[in-house]
BAFI-3210 file (N, C-alpha, C; in Angstrom, 3 decimals, decimal comma, padded with zeros to 6 digits):
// residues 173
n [1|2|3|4|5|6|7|8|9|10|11|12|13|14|15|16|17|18|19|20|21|22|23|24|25|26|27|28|29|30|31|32|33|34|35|36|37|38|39|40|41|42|43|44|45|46|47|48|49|50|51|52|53|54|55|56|57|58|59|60|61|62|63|64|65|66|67|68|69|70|71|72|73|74|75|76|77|78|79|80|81|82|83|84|85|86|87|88|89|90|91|92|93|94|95|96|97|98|99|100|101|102|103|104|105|106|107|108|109|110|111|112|113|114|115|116|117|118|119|120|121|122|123|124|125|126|127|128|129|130|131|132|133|134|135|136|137|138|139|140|141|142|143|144|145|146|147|148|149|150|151|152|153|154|155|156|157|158|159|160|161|162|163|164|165|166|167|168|169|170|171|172|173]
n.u [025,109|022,810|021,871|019,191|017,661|018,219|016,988|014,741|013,843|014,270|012,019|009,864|009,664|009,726|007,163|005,777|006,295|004,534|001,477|001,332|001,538|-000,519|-002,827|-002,778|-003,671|-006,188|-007,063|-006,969|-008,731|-010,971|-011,718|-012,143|-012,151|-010,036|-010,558|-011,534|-010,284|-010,994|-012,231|-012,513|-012,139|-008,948|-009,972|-012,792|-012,585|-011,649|-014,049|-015,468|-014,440|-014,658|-016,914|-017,988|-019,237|-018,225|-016,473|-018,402|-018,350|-017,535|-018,014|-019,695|-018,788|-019,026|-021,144|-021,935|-020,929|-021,728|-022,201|-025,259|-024,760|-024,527|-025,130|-027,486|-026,084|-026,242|-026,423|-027,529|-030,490|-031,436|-031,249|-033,226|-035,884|-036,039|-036,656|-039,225|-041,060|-042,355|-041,832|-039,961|-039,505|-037,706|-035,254|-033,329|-031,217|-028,755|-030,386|-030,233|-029,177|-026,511|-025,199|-022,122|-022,056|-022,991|-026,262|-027,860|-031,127|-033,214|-035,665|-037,042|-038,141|-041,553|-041,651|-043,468|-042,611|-039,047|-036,468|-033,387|-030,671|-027,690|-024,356|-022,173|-019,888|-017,857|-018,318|-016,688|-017,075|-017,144|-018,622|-019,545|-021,348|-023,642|-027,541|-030,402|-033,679|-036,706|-040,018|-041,600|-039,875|-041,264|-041,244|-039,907|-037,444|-034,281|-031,065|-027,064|-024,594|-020,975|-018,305|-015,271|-014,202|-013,839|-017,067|-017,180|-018,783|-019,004|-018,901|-022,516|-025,028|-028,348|-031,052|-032,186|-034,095|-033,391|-030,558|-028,119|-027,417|-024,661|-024,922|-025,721|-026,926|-026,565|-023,466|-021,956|-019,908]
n.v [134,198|136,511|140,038|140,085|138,286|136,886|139,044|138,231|135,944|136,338|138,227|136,597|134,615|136,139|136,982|134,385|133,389|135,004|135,241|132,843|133,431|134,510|133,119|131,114|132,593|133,347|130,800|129,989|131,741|130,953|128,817|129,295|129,577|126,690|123,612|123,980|126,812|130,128|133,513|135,013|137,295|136,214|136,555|136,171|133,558|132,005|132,657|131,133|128,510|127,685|127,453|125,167|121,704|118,881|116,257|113,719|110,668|107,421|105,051|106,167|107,788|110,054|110,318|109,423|106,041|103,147|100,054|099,232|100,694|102,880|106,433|107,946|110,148|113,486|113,799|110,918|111,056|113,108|111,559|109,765|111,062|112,099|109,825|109,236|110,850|111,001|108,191|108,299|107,955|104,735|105,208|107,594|110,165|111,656|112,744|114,971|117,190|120,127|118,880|117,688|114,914|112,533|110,973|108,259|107,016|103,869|102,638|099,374|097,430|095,899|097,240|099,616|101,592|103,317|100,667|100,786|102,287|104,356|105,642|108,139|109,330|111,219|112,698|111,366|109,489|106,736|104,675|104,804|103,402|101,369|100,998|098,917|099,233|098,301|099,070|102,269|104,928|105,996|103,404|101,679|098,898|099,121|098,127|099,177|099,201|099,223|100,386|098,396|098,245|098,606|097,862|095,993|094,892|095,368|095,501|095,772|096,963|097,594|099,601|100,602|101,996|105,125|104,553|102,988|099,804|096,591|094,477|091,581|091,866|093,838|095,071|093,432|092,789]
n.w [-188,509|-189,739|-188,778|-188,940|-189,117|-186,758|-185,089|-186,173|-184,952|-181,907|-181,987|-182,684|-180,737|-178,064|-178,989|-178,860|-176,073|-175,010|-175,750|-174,905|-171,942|-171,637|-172,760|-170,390|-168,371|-168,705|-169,195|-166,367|-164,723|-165,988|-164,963|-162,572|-158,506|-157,163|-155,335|-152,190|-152,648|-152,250|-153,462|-151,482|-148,910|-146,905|-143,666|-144,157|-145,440|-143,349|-141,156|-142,472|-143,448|-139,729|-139,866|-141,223|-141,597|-140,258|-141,799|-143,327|-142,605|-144,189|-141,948|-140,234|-138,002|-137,351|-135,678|-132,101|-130,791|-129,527|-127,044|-128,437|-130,939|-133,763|-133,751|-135,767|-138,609|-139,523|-142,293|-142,841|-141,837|-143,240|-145,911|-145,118|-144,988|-147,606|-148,832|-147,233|-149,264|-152,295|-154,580|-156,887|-160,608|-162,085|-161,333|-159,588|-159,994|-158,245|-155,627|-153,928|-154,424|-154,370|-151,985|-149,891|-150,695|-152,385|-153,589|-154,989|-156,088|-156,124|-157,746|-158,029|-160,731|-159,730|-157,231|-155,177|-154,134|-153,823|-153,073|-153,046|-152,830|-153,211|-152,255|-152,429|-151,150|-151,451|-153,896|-155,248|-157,644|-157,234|-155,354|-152,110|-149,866|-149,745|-149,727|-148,587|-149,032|-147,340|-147,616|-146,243|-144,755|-141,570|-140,777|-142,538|-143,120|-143,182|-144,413|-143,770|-145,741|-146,124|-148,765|-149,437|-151,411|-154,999|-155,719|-153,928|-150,554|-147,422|-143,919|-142,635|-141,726|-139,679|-139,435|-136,837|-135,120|-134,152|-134,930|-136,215|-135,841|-135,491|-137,814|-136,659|-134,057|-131,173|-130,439|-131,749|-134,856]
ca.u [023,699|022,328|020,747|017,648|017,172|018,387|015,561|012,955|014,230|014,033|010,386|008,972|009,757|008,843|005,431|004,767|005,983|003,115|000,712|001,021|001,184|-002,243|-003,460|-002,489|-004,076|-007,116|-007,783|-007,009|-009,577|-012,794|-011,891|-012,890|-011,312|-009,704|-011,691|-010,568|-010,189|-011,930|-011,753|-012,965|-010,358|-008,402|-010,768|-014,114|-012,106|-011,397|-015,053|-016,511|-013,860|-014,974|-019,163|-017,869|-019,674|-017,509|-016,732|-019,257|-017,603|-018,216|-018,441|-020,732|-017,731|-019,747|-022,246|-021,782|-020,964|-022,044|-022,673|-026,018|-025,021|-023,484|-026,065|-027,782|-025,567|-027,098|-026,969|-028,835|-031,709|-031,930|-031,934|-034,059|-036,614|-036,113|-037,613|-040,523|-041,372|-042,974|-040,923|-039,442|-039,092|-036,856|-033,852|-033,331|-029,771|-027,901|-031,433|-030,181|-028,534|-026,182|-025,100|-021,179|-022,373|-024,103|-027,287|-028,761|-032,220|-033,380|-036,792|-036,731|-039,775|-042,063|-041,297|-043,824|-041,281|-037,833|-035,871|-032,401|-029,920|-026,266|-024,095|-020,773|-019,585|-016,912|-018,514|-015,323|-016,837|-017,137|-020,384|-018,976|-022,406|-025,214|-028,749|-031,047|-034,951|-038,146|-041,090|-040,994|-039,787|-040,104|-041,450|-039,034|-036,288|-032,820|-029,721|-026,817|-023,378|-020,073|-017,380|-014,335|-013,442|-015,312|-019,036|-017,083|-019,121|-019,224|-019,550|-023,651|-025,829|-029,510|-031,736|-033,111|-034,750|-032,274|-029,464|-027,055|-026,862|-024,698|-025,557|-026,102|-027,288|-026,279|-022,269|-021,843|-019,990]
ca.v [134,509|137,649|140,467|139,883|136,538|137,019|139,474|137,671|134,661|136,981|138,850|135,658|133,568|136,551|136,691|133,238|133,110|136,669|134,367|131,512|133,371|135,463|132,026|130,604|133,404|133,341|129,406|130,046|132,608|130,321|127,508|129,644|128,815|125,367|123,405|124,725|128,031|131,137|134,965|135,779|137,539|135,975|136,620|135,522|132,052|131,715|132,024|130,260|127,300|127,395|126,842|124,315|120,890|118,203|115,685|112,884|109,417|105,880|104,585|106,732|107,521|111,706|109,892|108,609|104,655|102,535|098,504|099,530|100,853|104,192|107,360|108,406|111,131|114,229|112,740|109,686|112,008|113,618|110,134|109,259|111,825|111,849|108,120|109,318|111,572|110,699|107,475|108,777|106,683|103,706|105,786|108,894|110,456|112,969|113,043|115,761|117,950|121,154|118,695|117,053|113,665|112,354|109,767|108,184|105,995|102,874|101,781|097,965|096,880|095,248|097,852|100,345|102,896|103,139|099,904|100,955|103,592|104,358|106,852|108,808|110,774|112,609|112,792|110,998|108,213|105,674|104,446|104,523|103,348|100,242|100,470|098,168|099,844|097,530|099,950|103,284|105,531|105,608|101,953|101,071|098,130|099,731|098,034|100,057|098,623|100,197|099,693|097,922|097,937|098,589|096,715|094,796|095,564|094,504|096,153|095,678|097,525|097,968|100,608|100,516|103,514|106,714|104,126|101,601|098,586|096,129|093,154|090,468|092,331|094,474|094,571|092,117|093,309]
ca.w [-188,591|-189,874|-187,712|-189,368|-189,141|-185,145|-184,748|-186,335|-183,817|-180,924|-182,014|-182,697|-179,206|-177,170|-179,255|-178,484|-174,701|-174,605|-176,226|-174,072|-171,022|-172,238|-172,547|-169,296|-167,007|-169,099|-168,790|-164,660|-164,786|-166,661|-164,348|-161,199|-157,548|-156,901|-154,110|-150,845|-152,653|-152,426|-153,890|-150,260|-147,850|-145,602|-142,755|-144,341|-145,003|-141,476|-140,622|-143,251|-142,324|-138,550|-139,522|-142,071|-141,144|-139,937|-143,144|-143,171|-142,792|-144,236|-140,993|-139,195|-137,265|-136,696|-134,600|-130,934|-130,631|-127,875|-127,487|-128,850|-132,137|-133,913|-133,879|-137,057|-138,812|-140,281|-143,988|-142,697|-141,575|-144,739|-146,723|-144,451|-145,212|-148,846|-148,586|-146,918|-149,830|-153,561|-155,114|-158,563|-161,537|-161,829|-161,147|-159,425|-159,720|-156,976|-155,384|-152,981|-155,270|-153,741|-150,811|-150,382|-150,950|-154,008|-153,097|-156,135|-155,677|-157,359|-157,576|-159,066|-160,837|-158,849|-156,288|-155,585|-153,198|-153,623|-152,528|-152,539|-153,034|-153,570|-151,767|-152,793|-149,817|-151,605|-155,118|-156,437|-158,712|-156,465|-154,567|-150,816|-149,179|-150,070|-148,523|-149,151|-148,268|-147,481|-147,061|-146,355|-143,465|-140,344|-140,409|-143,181|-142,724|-144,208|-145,048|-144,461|-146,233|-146,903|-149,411|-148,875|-152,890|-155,672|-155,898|-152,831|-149,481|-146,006|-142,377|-142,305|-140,088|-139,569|-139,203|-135,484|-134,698|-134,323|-134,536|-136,894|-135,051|-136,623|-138,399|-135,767|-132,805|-130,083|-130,113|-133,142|-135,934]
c.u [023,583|021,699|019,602|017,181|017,361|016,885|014,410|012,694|013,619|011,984|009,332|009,167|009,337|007,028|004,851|004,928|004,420|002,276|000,159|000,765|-000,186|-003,240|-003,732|-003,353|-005,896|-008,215|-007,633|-008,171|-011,363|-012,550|-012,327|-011,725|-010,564|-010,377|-010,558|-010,541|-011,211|-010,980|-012,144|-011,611|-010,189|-009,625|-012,492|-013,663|-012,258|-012,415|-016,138|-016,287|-014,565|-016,569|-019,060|-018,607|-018,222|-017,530|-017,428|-018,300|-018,227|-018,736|-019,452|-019,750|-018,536|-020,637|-021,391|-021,578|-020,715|-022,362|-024,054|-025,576|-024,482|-025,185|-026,251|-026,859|-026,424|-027,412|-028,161|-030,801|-032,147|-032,390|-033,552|-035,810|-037,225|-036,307|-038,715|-041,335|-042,089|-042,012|-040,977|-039,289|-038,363|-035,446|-034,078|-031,863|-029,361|-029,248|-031,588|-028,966|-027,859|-025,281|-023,523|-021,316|-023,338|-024,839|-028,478|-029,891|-032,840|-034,705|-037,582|-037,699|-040,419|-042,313|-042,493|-043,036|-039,926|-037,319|-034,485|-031,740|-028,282|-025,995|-022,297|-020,680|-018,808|-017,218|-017,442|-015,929|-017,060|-018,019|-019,568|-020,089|-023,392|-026,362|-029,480|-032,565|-035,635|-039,404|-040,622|-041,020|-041,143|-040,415|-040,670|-037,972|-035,291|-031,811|-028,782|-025,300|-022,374|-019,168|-016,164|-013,109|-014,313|-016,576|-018,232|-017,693|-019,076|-019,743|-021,524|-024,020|-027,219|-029,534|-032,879|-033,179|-034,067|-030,481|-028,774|-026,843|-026,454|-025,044|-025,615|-026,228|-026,371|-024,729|-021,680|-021,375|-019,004]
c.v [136,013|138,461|140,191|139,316|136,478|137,714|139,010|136,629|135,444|138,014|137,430|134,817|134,433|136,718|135,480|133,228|134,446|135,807|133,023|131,994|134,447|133,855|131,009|131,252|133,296|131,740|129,381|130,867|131,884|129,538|127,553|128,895|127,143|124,889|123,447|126,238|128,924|132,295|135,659|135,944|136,458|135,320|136,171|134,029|131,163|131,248|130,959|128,539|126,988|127,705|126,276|122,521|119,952|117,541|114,415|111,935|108,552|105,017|104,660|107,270|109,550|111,203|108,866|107,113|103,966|100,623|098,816|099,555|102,478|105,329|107,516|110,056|111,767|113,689|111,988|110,710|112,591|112,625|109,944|109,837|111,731|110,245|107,719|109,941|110,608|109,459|108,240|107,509|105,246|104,346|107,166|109,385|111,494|113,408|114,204|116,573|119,252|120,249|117,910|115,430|113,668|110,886|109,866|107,301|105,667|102,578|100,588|097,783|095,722|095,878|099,082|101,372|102,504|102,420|099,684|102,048|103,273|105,470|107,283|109,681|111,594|113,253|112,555|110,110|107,462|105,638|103,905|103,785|102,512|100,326|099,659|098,487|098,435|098,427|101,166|103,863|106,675|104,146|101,168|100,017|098,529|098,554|098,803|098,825|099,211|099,644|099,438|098,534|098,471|097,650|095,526|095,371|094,560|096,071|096,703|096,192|097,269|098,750|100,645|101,534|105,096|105,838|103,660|100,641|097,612|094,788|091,860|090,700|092,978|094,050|093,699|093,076|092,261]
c.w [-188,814|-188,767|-188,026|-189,165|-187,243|-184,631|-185,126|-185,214|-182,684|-180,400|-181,918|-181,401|-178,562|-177,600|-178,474|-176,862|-174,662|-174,691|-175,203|-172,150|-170,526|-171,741|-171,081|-168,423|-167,375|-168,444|-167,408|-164,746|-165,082|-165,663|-162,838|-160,069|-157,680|-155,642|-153,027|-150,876|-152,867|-153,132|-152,726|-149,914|-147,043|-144,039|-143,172|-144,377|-144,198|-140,899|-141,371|-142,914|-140,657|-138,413|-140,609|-141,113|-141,158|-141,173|-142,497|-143,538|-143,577|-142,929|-140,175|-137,873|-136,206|-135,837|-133,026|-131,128|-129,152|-128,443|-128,646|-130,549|-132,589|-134,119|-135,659|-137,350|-139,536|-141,704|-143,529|-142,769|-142,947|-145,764|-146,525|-144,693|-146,763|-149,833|-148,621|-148,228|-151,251|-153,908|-156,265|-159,234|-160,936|-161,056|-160,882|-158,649|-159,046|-156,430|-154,108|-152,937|-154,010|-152,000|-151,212|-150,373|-152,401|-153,450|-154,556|-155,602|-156,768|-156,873|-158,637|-159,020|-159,992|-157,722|-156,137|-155,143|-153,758|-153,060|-152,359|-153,045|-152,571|-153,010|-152,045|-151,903|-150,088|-153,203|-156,236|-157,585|-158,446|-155,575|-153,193|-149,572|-150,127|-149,416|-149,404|-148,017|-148,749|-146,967|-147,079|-144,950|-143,001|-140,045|-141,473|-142,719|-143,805|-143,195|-144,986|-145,085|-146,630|-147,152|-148,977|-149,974|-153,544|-156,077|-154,745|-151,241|-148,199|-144,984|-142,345|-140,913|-140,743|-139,139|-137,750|-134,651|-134,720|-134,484|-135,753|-135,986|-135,770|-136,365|-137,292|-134,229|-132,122|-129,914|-131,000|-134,154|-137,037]
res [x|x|x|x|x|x|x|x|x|x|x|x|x|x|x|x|x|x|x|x|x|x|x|x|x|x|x|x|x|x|x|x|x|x|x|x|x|x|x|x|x|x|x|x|x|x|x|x|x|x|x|x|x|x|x|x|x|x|x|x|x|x|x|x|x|x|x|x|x|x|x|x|x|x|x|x|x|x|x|x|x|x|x|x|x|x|x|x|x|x|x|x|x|x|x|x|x|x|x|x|x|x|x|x|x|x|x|x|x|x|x|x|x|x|x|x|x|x|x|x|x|x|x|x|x|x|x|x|x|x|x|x|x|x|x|x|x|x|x|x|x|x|x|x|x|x|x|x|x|x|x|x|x|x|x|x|x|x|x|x|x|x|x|x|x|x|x|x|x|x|x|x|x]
***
């Protein structure tokens, strides 16, 4: 092999590794943190971690459980609210935008309020939560239901007063 032909070999592979690793730092750069990560120090982390909310279950598992029934978790309350308020169209998607859950609401013709809604607790893709509304809150009758599978549900509760009680009374599940 010629020198020439060696150095063009040698100019041209370090061009392209330059190139690619120009490219590399760049596309890390548009794509912003990774979740979990910050550009905060160390020590803001720390406290931002320790006034981080607990993660919201499928179960209701953040609320107290007694024969009675499992406590309403903060989400619920918020649903719960955003019930009471104006019905929207037929369809109203991530109706409580900025929050780590995604809650869409359906209001099926015939319906004048909102009669049910869908809930994604980790905003993966997947509808982790069924209610099924009659009326509107706080005299509403809710449905709650959570997934097993996909569009497969079970563990039924009702909506009895600050509570979940499940599906066939007091201690019944």
């Amino acid at each position: 092999m010629k020198f020439k032909t060696f150095r063009a070999i040698v100019i041209g592979v370090g061009l392209a590794g330059l190139a690619g690793g120009i490219a590399l730092c760049l596309s890390r750069a548009g794509r912003g943190p990774k979740s979990g990560e910050t550009n905060a120090p160390a020590s803001t982390q720390a406290s931002a971690q320790a006034n981080a909310a607990p993660p919201v279950l499928a179960t209701g598992a953040t609320g107290a459980t007694d024969a009675v029934g499992t406590a309403l978790r903060p989400m619920d309350r918020e649903i719960l609210a955003a019930l009471a308020k104006a019905a929207p169209g037929a369809k109203l998607k991530d109706a409580l935008r900025g929050k780590p859950y995604k809650v869409d609401l359906y209001r099926d013709d015939g319906s004048a309020t909102v009669n049910r809604l869908k809930i994604d607790l980790d905003r993966d893709g997947t509808w982790d939560e069924k209610w099924d509304v009659e009326g509107v809150p706080p005299a509403a009758k809710v449905k709650r239901m959570t997934a097993k599978g996909p569009e497969a549900w079970e563990d039924a509760f009702r909506l009895d007063g600050e509570r979940w009680a499940p599906k066939g009374g007091a201690g019944a599940r």
